[in-house]
N, C-alpha and C positions, 0 to 999 in steps of 0.2 A: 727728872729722875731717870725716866727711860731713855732719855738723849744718849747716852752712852752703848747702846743698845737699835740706836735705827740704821734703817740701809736709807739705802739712796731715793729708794719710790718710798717709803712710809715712813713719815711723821707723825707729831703726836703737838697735841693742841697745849695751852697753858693750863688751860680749865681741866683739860686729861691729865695731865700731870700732879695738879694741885689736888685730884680726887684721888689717884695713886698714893701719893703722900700720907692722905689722912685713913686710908685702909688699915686694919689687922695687917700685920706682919706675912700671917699663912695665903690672906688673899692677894699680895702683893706676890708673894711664889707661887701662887694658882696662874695669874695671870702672864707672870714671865713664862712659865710652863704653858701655858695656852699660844702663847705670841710665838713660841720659837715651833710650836708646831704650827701656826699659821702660816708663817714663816716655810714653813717645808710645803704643806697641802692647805691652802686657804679653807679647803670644801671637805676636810676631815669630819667624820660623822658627829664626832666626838663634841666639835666645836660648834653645832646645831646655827651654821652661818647662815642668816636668812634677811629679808629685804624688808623694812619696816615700812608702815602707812600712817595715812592721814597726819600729825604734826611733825613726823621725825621721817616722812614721805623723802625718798632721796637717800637714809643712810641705810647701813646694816647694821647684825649685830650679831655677837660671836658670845655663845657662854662662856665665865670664867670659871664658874664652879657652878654647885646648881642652884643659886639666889643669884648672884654677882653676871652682869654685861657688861662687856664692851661693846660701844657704837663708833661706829668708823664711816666715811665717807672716801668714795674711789671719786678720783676726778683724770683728766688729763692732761696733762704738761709736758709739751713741746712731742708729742704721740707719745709719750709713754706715761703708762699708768702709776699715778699715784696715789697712796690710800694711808689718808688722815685717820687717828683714833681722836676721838673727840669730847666723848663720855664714859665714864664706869663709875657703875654703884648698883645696886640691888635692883630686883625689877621694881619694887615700889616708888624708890627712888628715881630713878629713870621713865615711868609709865604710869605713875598713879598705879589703881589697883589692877 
């Protein structure tokens, strides 16, 4: 679904996509509205992007609204920076409680 929608450094996972899909309509426009300001400023306040630990150790995650995350992974390919989204769904969903 968001395939239509990436640049060249950011992808987006099967599993992201297939969780995209099955969202409310208005959190599917939260999160386009999130991505395209990410898109401008990664480290926007707004988007509270911060570094996860112990099992998700490695990714980040960006709010999409104030229940809903997206989890992403930065890697690099060929020196430049590319940055996977991997998961979104509610913090329960994503984190237990």
């Amino acid at each position: 679904m968001v395939k239509n929608v990436t640049t060249q450094n950011v992808k987006f996972s099967d599993r992201f996509d297939d969780q995209l899909k099955d969202v409310p309509d208005e959190i599917k426009e939260a999160f386009l509205e999130s991505f395209a300001l990410f898109l401008e400023d990664q480290n926007h306040p707004s988007l509270r992007n911060h570094v996860l630990k112990e099992k998700f150790a490695g990714y980040r995650s960006i709010d999409i609204t104030g229940d809903y995350r997206a989890v992403f992974k930065e890697t690099k390919a060929r020196k430049q920076k590319v940055i996977t989204f991997h998961m979104l769904g509610t913090h329960e969903e994503l984190y237990g409680s």
